[in-house]
Backbone as a ProteinNet text record, in pm:
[ID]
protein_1_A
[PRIMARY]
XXXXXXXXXXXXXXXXXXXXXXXXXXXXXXXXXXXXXXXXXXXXXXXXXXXXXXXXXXXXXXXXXXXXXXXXXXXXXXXXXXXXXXXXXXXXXXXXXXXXXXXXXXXXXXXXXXXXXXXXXXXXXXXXXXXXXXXXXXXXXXXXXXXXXXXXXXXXXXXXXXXXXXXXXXXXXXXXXXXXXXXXXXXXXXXXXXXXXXXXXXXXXXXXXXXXXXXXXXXXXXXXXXXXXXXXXXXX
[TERTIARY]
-1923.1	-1876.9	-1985.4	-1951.9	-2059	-2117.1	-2207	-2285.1	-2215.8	-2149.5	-2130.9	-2281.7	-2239.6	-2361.4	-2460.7	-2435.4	-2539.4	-2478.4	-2584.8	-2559.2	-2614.4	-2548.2	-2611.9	-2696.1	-2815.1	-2903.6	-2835.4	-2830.2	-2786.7	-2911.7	-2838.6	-2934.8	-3032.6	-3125.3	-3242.5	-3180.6	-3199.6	-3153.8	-3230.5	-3233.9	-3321.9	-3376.5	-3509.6	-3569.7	-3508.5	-3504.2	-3433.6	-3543.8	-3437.5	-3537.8	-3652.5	-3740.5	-3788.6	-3717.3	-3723.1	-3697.3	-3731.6	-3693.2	-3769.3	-3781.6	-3846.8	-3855.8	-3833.7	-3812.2	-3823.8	-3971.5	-4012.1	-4157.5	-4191.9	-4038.3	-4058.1	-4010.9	-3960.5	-3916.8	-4059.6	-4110.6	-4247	-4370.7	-4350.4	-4433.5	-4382.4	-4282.3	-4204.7	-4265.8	-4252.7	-4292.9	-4408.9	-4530.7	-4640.6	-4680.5	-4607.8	-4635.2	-4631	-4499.9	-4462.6	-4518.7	-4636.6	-4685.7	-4572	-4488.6	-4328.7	-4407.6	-4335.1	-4435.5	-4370.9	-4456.6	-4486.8	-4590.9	-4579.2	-4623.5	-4679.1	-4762.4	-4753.8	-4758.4	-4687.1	-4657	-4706	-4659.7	-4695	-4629	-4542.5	-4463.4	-4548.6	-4675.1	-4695.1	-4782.8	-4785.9	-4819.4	-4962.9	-5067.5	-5184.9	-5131	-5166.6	-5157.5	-5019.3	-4960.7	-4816.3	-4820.1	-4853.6	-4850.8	-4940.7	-5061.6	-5137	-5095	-5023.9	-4959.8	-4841.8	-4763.9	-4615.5	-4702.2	-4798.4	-4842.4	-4943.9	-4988.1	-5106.2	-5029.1	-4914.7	-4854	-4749.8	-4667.2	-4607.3	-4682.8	-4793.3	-4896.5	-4948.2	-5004	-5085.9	-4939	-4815.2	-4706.6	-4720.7	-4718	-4708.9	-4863.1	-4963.9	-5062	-5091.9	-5058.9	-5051.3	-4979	-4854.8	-4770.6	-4827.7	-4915.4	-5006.3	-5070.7	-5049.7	-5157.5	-5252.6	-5346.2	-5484.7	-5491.5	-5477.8	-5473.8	-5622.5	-5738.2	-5847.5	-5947.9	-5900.1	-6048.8	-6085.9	-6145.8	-6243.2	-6198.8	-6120.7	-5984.9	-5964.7	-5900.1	-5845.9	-5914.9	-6012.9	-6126.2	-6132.8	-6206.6	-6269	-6130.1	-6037.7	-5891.9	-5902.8	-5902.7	-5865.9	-5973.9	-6110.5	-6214.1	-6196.2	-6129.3	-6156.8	-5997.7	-5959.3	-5835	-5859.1	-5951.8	-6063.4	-6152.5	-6167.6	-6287.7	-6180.9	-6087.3	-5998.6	-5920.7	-5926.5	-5842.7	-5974.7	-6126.3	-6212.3	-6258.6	-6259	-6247.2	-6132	-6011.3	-5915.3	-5922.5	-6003.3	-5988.6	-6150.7	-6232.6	-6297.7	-6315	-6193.7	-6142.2	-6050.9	-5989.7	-5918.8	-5999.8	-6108.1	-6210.2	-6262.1	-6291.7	-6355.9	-6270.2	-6127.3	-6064.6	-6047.5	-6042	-6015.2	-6162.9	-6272.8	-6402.8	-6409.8	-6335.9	-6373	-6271.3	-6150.9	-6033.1	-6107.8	-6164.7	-6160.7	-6313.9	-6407.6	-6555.2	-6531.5	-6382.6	-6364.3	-6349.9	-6334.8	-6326.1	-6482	-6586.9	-6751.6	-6749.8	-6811.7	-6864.8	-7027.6	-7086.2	-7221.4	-7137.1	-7218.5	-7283.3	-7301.9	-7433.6	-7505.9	-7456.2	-7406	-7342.4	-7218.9	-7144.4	-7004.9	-7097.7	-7173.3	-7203.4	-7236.3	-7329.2	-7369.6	-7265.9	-7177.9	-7054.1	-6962.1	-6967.7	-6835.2	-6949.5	-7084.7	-7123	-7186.7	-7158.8	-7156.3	-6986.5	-6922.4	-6796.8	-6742.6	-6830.4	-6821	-6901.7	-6927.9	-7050.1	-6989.2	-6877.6	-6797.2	-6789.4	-6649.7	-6540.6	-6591	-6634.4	-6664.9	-6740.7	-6666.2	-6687.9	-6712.5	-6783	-6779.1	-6626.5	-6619.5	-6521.6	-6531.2	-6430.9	-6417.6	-6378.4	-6427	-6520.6	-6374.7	-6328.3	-6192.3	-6280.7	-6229.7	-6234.1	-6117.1	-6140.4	-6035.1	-5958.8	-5947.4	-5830.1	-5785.8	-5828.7	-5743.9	-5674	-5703	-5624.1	-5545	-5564.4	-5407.8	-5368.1	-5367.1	-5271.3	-5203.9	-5228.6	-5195.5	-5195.9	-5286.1	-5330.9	-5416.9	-5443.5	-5595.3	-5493.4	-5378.5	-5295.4	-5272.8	-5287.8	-5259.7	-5351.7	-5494.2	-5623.2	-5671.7	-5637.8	-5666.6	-5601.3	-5439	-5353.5	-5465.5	-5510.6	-5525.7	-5667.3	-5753	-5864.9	-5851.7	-5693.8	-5679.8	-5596.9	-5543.2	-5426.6	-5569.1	-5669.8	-5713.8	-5749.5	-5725.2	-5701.2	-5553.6	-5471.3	-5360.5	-5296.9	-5300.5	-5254.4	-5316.2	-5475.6	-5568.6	-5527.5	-5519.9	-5488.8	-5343.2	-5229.8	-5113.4	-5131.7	-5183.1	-5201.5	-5255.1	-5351.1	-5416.2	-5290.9	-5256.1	-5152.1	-5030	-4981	-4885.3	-4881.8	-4997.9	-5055.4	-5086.6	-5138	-5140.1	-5041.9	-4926.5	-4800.7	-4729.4	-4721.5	-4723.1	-4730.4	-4871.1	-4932.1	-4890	-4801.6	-4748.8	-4850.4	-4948.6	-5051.2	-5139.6	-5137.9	-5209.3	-5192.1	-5245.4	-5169.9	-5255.1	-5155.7	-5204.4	-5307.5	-5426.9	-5519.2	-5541.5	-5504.1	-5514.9	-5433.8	-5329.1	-5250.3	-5269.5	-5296.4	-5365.3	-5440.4	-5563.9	-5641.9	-5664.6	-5534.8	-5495.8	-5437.5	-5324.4	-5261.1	-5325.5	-5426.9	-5516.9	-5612.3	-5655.5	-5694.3	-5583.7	-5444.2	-5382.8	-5311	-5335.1	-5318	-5411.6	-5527.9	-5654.3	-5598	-5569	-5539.1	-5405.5	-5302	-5165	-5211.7	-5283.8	-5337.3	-5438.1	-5513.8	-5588.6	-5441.8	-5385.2	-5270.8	-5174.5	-5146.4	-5068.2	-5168.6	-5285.3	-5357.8	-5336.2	-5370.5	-5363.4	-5215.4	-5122.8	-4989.1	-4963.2	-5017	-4969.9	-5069.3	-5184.1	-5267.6	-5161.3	-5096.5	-5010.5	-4901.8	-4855	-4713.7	-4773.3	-4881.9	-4919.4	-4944.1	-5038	-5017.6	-4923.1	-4803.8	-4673.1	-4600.2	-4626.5	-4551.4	-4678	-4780.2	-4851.4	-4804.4	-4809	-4732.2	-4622.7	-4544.6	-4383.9	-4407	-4457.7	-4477.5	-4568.9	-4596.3	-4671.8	-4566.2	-4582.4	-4479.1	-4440.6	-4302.8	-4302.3	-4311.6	-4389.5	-4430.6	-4268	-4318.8	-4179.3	-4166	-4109	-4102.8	-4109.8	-4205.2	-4198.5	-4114	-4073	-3959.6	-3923.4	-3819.7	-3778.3	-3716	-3897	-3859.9	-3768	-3671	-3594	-3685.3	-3724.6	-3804.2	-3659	-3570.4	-3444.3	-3519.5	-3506.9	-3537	-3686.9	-3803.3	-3905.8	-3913.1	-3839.9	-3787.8	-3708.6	-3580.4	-3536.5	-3660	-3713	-3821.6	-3882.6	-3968.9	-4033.8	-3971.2	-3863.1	-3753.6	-3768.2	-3700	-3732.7	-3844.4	-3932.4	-4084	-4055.7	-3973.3	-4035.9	-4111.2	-4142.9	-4226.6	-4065.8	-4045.1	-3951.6	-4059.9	-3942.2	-4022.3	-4042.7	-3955.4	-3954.4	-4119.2	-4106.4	-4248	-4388.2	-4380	-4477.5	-4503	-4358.3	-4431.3	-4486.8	-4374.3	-4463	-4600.2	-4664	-4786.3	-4893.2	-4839.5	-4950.6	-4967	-4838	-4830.4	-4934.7	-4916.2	-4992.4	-5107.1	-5152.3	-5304.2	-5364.6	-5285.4	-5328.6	-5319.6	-5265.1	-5227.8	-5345	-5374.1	-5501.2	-5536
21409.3	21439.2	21397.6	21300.9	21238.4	21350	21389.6	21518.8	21391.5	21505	21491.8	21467.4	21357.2	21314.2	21204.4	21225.8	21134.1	20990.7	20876.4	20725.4	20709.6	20595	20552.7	20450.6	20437.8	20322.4	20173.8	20044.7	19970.9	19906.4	19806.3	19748.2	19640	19653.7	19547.2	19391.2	19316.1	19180.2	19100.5	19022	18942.6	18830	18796.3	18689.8	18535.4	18500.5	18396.4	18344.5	18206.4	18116.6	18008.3	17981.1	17879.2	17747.6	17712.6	17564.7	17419.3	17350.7	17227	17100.8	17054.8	16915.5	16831.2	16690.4	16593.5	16540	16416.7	16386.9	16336.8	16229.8	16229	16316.9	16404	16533	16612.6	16619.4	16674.3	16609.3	16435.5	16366.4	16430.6	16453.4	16449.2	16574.3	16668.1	16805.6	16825.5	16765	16741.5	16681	16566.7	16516.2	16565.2	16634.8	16705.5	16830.9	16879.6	17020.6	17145.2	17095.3	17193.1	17273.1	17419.6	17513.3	17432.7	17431.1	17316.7	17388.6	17426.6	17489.8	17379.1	17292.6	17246.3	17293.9	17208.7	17292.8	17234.3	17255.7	17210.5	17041.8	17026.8	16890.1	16773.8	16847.8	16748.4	16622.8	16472.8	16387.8	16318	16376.2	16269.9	16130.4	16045.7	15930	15841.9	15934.8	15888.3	15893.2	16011.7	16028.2	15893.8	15884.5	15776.2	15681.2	15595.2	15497.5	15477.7	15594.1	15621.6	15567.2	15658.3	15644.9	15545.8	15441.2	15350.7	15178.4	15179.8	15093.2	15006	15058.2	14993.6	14920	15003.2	14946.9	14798.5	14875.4	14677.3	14626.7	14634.8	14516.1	14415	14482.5	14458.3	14344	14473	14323.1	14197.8	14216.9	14133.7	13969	14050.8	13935.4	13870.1	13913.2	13864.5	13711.3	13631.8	13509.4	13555.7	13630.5	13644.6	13818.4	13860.9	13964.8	14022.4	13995.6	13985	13970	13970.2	13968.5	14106.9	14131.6	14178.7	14330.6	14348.2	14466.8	14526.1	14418.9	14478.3	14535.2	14468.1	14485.8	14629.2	14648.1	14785.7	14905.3	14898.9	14961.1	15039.9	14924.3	14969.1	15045.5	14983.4	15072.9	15224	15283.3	15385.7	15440.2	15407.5	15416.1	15504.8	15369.7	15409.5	15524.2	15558.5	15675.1	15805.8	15791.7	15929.9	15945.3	15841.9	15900.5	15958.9	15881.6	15949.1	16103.3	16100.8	16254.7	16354	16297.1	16349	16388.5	16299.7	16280.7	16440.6	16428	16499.1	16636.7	16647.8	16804.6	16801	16758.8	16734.7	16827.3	16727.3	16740.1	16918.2	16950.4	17068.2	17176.8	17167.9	17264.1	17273.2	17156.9	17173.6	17218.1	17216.7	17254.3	17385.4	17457.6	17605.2	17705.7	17620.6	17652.3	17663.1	17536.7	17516.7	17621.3	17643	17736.1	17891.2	17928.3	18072.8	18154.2	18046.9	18077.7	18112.5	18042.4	18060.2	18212.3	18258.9	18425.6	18445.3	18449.5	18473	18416.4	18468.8	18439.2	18293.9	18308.3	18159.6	18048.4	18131.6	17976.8	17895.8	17989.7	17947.1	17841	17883.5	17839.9	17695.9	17669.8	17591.8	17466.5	17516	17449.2	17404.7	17457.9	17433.6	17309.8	17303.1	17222.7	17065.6	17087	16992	16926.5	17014.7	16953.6	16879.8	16917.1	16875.4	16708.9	16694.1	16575	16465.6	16560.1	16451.4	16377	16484.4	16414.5	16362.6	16387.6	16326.1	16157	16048.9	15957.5	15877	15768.8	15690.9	15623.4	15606.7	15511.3	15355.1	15333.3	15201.3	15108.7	14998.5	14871	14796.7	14680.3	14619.7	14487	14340.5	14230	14146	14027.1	13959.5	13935.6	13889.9	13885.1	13996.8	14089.6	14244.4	14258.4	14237.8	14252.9	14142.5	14027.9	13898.8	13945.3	14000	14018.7	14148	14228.1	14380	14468.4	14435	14528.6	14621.9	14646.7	14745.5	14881.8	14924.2	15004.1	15096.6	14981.2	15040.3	15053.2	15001.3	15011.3	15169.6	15207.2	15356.1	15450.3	15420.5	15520.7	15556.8	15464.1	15439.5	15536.8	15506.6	15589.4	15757.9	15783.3	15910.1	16013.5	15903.1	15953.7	16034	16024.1	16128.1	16262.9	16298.2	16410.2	16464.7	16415.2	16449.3	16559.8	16532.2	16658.5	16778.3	16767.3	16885.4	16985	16862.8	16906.6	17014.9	16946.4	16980.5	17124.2	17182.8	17258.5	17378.4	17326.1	17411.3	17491.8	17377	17367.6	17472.6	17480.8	17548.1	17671.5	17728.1	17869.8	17894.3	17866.6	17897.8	17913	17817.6	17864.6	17972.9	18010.8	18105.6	18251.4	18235.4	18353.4	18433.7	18510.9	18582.8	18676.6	18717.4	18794.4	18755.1	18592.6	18581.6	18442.8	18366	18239.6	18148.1	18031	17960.7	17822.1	17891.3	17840.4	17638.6	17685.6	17547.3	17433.5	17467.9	17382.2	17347.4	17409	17404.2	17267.4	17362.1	17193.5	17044.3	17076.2	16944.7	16880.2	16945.4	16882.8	16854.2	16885.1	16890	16741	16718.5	16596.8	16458.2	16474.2	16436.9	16364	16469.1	16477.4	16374.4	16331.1	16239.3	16111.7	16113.9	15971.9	15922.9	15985.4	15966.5	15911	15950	15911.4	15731.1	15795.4	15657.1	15514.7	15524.5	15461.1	15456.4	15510	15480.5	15426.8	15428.9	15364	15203.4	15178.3	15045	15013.1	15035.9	15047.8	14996.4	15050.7	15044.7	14901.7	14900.8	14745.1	14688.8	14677.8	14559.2	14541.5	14641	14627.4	14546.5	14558.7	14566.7	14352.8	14331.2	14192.6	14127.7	14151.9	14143.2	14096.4	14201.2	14189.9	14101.6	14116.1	13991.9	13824.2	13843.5	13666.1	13646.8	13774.3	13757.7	13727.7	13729.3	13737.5	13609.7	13548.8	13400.8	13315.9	13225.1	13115.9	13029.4	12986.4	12896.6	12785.9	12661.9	12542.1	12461.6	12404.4	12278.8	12154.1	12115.1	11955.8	11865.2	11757.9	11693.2	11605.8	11612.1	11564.3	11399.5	11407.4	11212.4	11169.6	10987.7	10916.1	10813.6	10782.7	10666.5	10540.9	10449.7	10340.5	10189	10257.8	10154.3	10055.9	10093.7	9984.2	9917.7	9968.4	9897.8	9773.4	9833.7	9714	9605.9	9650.6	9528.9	9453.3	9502.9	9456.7	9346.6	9402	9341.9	9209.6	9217.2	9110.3	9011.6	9061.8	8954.9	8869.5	8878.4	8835.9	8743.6	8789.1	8683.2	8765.6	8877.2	8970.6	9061	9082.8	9138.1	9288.9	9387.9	9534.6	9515.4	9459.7	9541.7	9449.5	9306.1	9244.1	9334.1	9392.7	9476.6	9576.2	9658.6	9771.5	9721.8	9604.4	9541.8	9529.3	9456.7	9415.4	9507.3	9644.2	9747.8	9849.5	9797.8	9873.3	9791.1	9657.4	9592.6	9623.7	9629	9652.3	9777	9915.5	10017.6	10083.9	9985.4	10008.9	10008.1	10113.9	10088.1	10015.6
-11458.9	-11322.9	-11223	-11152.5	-11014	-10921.8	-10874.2	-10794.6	-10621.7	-10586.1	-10436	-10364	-10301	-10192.5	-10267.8	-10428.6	-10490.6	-10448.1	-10437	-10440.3	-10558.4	-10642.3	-10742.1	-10715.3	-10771.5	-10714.2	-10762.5	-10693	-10722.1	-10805.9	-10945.5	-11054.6	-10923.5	-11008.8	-10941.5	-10917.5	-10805.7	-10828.4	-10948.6	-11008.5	-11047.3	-10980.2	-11005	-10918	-10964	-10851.9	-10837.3	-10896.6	-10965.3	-11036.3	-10944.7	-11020.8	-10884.9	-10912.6	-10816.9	-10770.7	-10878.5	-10935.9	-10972.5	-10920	-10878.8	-10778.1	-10852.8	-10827.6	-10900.7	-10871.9	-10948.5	-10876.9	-10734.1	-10721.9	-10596.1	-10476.2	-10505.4	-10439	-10398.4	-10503.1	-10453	-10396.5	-10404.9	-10312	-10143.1	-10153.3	-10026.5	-9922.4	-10054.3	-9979	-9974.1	-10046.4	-10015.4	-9874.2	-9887.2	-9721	-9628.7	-9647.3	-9500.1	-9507.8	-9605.3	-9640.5	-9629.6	-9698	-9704.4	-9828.7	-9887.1	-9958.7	-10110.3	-10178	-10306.5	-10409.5	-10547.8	-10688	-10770.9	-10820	-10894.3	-11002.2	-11130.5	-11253.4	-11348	-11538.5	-11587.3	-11602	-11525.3	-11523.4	-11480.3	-11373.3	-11323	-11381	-11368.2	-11437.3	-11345.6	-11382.8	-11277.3	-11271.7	-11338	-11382.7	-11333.8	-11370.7	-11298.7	-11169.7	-11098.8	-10951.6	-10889.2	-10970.2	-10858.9	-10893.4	-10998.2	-10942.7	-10904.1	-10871.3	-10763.9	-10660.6	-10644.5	-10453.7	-10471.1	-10541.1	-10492.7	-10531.1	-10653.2	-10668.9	-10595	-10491.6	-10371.5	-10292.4	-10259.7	-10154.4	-10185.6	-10281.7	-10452.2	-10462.7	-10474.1	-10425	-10274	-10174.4	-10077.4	-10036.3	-10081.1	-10030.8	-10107	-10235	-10318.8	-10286.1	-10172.7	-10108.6	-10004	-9955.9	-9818.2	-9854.4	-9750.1	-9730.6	-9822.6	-9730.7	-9789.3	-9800.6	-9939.1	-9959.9	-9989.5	-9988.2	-10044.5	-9944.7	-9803.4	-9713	-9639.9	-9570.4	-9540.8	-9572.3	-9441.9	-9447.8	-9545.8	-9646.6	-9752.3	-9861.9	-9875.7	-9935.4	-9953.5	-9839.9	-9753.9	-9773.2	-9762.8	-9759.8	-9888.3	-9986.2	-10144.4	-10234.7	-10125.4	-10143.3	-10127.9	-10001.9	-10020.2	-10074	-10092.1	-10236.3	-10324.8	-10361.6	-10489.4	-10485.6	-10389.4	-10381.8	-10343.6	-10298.7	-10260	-10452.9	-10519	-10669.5	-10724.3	-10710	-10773.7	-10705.6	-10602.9	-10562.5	-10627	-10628.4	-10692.2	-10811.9	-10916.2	-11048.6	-11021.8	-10962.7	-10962.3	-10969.6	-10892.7	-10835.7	-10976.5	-11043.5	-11135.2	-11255.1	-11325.3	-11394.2	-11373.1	-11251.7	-11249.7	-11266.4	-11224.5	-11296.4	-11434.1	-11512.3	-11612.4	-11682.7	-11635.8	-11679.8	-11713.5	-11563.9	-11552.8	-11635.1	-11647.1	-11753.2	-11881.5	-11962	-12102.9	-12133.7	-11983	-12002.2	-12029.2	-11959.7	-12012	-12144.8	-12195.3	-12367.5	-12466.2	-12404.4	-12389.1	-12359.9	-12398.2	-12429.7	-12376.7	-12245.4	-12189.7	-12098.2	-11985.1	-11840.1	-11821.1	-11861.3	-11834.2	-11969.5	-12072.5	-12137.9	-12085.5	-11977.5	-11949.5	-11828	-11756.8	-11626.4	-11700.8	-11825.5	-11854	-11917.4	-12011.7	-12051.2	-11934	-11808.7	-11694	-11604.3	-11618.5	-11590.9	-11667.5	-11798.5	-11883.2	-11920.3	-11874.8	-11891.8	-11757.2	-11660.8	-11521.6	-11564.5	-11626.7	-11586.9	-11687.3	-11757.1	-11818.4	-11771.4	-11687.3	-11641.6	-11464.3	-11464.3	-11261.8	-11356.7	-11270	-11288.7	-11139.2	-11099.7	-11006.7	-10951	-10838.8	-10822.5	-10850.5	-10883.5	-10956.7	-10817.4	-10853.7	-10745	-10800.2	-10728.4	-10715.7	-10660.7	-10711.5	-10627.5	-10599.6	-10571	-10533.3	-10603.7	-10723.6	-10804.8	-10831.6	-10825.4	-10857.2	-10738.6	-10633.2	-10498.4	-10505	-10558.1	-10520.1	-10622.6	-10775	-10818.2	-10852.2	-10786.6	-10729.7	-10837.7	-10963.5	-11051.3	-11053.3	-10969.5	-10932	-10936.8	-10927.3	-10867	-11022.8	-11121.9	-11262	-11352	-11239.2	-11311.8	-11278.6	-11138.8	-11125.7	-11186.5	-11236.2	-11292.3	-11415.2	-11455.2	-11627.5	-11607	-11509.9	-11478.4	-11490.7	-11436.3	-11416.6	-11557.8	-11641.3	-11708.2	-11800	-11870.4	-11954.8	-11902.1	-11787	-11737.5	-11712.6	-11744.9	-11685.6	-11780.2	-11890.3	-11967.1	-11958	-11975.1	-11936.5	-11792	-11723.5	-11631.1	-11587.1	-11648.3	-11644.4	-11757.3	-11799.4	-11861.6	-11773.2	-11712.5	-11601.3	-11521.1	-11455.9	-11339.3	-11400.8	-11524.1	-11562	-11588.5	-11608	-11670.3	-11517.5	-11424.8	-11307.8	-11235.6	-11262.8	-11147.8	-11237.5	-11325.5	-11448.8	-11392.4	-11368.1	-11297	-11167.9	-11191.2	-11059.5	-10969.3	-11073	-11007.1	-10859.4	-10882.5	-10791	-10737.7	-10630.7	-10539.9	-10675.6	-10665.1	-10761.7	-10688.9	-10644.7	-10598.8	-10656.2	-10816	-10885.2	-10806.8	-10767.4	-10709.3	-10603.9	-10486.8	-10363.4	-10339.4	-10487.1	-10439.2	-10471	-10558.8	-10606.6	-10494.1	-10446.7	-10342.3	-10197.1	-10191.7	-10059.8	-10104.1	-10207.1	-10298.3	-10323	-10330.2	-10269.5	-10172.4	-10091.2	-9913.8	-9869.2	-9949.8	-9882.1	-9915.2	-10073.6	-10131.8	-10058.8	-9996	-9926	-9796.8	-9737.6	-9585	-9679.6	-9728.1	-9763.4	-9770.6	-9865.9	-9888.3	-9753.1	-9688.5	-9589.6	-9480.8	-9439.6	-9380	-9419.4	-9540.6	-9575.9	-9571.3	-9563.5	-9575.4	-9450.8	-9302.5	-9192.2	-9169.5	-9196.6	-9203.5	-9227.2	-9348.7	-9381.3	-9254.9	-9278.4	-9158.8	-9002.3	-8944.6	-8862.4	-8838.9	-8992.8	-8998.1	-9001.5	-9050.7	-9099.6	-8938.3	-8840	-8702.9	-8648.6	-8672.2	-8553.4	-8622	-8742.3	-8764.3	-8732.8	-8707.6	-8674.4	-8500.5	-8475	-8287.8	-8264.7	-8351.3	-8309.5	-8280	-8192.8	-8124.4	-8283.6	-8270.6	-8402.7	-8351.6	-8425.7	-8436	-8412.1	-8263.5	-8239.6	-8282	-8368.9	-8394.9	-8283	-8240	-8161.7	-8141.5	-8015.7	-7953.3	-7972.6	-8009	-8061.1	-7935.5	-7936.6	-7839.8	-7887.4	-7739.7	-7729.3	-7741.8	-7818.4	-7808	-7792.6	-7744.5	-7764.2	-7692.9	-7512.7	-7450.2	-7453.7	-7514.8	-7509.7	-7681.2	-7765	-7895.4	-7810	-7720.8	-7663.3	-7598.7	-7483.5	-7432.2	-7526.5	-7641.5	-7750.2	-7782.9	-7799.2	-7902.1	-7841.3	-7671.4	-7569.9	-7558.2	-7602	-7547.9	-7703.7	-7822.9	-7908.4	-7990.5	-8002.7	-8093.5	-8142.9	-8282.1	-8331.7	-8393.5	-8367.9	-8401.9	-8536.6	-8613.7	-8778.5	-8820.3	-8755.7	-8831.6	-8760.8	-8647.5	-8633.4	-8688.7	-8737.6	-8805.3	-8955.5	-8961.4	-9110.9	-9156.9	-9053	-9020.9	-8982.2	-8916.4	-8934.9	-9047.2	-9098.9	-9271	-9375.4	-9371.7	-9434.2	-9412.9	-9254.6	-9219.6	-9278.9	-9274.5	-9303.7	-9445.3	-9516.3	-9679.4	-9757.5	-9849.5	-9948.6	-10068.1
[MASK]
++++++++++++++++++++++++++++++++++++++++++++++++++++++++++++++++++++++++++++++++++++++++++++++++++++++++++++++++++++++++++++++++++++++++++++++++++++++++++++++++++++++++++++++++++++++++++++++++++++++++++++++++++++++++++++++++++++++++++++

């Protein structure tokens, strides 16, 4: 028998599931800093050459893909994946050091595992820029972190307890290499419209030489043995 006045509490909702992006779904929301988890899905290696491989198409197509500009462009390309790959590396340092038992041995292991993985940025020349492989030379730089990594990333968005900091600063690492790349991106476009806006080259205009051949004929000088005769002269 129900007690007058009682409400029954209604069952708890359940939490909605989260969301899954596709990869390029989540380039997207990265850009526009829309709210974004990275998970265990995510692929280093893959991502930098989604976002560095269009670009190495495009200049690849250029006249001169390889001077000064471009140079300098892909340079810091290169230095925003090695920052990336960096920030990369150190999470996975401080991940694989918690398992270390002391103080100062973890400090010591998260900094020997740091010195692995932090590598220089990789130097690009001209034939890597005309033939727009440099784009799959950095993926390849990044892919032995990518599982480590994606491991990180998954146990962290995992974690309801607390903001999944891991992700943050990946995507803020990211956020550098996207601007680097669209910088050089807009270089291109930019050359692209100044050759489109140069005057096009007019074929010079065809003279009537009717009446000065009549002229010629008249006098007793026929055109065709003149041009004959300066063909002969100028022949090697």
């Amino acid at each position: 028998m129900a007690l007058k006045g009682f409400i029954k509490p209604r069952r708890p909702l359940p939490d909605p599931k989260p969301i899954k992006y596709s990869a390029a779904q989540q380039r997207d929301r990265r850009r526009n800093h829309l709210p974004l988890v990275l998970g265990a899905d995510f692929d280093l290696g893959a991502e930098v050459l989604a976002v560095t491989g269009p670009v190495a198409a495009r200049l690849a197509e250029e006249p001169h893909p390889s001077g000064r500009t471009a140079l300098a462009s892909v340079a810091a390309i290169s230095e925003a994946v090695a920052d990336l790959c960096i920030v990369a590396g150190e999470l996975v340092a401080v991940d694989r050091a918690r398992g270390v038992d002391g103080a100062e041995a973890k400090v010591r292991a998260t900094n020997a595992l740091k010195s692995i993985t932090n590598r220089a940025a990789l130097q690009f020349g001209a034939d890597e820029l005309a033939a727009g492989t440099w784009a799959e030379t950095l993926a390849g730089f990044a892919r032995p972190l990518a599982g480590p990594l994606a491991a990180v990333l998954g146990r962290a968005a995992a974690d309801k307890s607390r903001q999944p900091v891991e992700s943050d600063r990946i995507l803020d690492a990211l956020r550098d290499l996207d601007r680097a790349v669209i910088s050089l991106d807009r270089k291109i476009t930019a050359s692209i419209d100044y050759r489109r806006a140069l005057p096009t080259p007019k074929a010079a205009p065809q003279r009537d030489l009717s009446s000065a051949i009549e002229a010629l004929e008249s006098s007793g000088i026929r055109y065709d043995d003149l041009i004959s005769n300066d063909n002969e002269g100028t022949a090697p």
